[in-house]
C-alpha positions as CSV (number, residue, x, y, z in Angstrom):
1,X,2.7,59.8,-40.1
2,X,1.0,63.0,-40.8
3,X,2.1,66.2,-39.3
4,X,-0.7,67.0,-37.0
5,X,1.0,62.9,-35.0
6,X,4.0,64.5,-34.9
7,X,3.3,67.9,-33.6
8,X,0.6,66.7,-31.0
9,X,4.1,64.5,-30.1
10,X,6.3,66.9,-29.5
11,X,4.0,68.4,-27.6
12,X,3.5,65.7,-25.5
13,X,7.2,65.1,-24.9
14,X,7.2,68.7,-23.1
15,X,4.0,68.2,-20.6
16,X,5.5,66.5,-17.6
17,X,7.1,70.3,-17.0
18,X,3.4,71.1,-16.1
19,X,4.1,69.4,-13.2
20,X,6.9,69.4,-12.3
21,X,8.4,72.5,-13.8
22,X,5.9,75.1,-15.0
23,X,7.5,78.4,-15.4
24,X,9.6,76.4,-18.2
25,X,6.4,74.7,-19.3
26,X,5.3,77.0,-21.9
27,X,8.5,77.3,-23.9
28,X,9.4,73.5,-23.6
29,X,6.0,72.7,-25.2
30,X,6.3,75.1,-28.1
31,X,10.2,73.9,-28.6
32,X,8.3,70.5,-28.6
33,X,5.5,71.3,-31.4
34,X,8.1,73.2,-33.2
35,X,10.9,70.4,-33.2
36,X,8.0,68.0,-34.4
37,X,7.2,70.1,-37.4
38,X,10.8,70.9,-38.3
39,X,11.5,67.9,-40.2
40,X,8.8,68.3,-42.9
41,X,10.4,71.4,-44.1
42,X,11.9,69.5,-46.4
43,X,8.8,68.5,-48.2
44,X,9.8,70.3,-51.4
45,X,14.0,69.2,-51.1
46,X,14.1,66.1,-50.2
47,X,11.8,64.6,-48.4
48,X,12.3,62.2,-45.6
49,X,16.3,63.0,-46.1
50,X,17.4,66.8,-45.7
51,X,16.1,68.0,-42.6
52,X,15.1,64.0,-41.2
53,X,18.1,62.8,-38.8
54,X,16.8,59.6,-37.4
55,X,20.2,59.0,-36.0
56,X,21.9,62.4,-35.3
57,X,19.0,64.3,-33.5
58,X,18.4,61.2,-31.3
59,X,22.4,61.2,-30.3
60,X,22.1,65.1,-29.8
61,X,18.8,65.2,-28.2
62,X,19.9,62.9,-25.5
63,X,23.1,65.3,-25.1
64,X,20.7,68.3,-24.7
65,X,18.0,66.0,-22.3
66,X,20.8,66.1,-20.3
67,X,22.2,69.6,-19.9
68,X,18.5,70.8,-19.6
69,X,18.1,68.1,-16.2
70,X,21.4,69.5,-15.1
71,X,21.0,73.5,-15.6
72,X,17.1,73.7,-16.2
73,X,16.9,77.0,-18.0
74,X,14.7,78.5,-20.9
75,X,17.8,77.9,-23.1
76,X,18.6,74.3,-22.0
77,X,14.9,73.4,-22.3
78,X,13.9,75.1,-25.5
79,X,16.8,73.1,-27.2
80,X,16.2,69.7,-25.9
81,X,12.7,69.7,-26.3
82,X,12.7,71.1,-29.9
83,X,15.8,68.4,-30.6
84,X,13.9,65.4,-28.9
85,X,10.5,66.6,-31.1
86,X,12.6,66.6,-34.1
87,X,14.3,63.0,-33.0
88,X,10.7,61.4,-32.2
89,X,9.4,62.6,-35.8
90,X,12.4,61.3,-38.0
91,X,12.6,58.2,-36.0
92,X,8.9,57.7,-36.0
93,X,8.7,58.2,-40.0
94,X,10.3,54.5,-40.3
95,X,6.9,52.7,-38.3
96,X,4.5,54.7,-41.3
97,X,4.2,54.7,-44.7
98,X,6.8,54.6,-48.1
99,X,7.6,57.9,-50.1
100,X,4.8,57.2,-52.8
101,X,2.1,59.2,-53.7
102,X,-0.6,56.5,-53.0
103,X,1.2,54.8,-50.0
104,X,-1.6,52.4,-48.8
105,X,-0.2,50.5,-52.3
106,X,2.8,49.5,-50.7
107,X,5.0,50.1,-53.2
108,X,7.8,51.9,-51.8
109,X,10.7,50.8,-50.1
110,X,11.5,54.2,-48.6
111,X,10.4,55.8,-45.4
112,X,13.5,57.7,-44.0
113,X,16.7,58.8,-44.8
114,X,19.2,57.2,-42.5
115,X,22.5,59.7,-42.3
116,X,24.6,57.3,-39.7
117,X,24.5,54.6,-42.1
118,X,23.8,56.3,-45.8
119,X,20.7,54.2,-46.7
120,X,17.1,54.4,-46.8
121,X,15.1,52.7,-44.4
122,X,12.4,50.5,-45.4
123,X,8.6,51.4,-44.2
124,X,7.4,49.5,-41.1
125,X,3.5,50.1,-41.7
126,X,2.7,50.2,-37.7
127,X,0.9,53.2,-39.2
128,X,-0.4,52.2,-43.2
129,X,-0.1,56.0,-44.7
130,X,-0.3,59.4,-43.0
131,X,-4.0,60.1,-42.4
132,X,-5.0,56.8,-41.7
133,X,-7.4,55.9,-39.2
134,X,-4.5,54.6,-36.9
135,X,-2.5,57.6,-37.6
136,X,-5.8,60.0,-36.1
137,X,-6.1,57.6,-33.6
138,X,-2.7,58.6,-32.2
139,X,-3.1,62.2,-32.3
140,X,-6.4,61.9,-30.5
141,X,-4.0,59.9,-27.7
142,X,-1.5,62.7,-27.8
143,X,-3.7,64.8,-27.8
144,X,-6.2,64.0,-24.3
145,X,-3.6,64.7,-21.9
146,X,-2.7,68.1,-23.6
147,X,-6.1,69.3,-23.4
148,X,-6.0,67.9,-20.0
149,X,-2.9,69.5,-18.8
150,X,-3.1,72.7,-20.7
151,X,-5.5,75.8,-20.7
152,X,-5.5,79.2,-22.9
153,X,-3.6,79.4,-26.2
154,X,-1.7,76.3,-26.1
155,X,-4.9,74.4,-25.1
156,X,-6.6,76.0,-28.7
157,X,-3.2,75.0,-30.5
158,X,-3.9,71.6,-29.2
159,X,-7.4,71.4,-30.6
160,X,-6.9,73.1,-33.3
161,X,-4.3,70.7,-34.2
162,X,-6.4,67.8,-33.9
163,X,-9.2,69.7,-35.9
164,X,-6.2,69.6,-38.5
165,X,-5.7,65.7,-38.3
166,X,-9.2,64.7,-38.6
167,X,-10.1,67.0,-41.4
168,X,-6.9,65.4,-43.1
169,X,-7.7,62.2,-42.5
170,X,-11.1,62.1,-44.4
171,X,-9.4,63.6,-47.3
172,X,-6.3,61.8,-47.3
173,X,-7.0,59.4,-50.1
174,X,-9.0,62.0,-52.6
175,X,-6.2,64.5,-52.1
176,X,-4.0,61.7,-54.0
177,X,-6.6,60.8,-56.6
178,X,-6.7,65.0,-56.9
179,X,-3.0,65.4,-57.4
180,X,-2.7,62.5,-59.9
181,X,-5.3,64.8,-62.0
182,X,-3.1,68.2,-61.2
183,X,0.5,67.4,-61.5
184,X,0.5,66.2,-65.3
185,X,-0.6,69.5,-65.6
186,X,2.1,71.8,-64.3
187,X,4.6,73.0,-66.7
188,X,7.7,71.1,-67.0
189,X,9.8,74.0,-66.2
190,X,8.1,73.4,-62.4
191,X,9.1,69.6,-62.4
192,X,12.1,69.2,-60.9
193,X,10.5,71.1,-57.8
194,X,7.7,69.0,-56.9
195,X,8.4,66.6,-54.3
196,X,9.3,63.2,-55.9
197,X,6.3,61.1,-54.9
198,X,4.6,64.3,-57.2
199,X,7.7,63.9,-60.1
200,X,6.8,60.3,-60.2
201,X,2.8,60.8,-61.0
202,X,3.7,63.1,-63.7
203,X,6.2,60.9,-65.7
204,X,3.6,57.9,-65.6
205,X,1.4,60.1,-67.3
């Protein structure tokens, strides 16, 4: 899934404390946006596998879910949410697309790293690629009852966000044909820091 799902998730994760606890509302849905992004740090070393813990943020987000019900605090909350938006992401990863550069092929057999058990998990396709139409249909879901519940900045990040998605989306598959073009181009020196679905494109060439 592309970023803008899994922020927008996050996100979403945090908005009952609108509700229900809104002076802790604010930093649990940052934690949330930021714990969604987190993972895809790791697009340049080793995608899908250093910083995705399908297994391990799941375990330690429900640890954290936990303390934050019992001693509701900035602290408590902040890590939770920001662990849980992290979980949701790497877990979510195994229902798109492989680690290919055109994944609408289906040509990949890996969509996340699984730490637990030390194997890759095969693609699901509940989602084809990031930035397909399904994929911007979910952040538009994710994103209704954010620009529902929320006003001001976060409101703007919301919609900004989804700006983000649908600009994506139309460009999804000519970005592909565009790096296909590019890569074979960068010097070889540069290789072994493009992400692999980019080190692949170049040694067909």
């Amino acid at each position: 899934m592309m970023l803008p799902t899994h922020v927008l998730a996050g996100m979403l994760l945090a908005a009952p404390l609108v509700r229900v606890a809104p002076e802790l509302a604010s930093v649990g849905l940052v934690a949330g946006f930021l714990g969604g992004l987190f993972p895809d740090l790791d697009l340049y070393v080793g995608h899908r596998k250093t910083l995705h813990y399908p297994v391990y943020y799941s375990a330690l987000g429900g640890v954290l879910a936990v303390a934050a019900l019992a001693a509701p605090s900035t602290i408590t909350v902040a890590a939770a949410l920001f662990v849980l938006g992290a979980a949701l992401h790497s877990v979510s990863d195994m229902f798109g697309g492989g680690l290919e550069l055109r994944p609408w092929e289906g040509n990949s057999d890996r969509a996340v790293y699984d730490h637990y058990r030390r194997r890759w998990i095969a693609p699901r396709a509940g989602v084809r690629y990031d930035g397909a139409a399904e994929d911007l249909m979910l952040s538009v879901g994710f994103s209704l009852p954010l620009l529902y519940l929320l006003d001001g900045p976060l409101r703007l990040i919301v919609a900004g966000t989804l700006v983000v998605a649908a600009v994506y989306t139309v460009l999804r598959r000519h970005l592909a044909e565009l790096a296909a073009l590019v890569i074979p181009l960068v010097p070889a020196v540069l290789t072994p820091y493009l992400p692999d679905r980019y080190a692949d494109a170049k040694s067909e060439k």
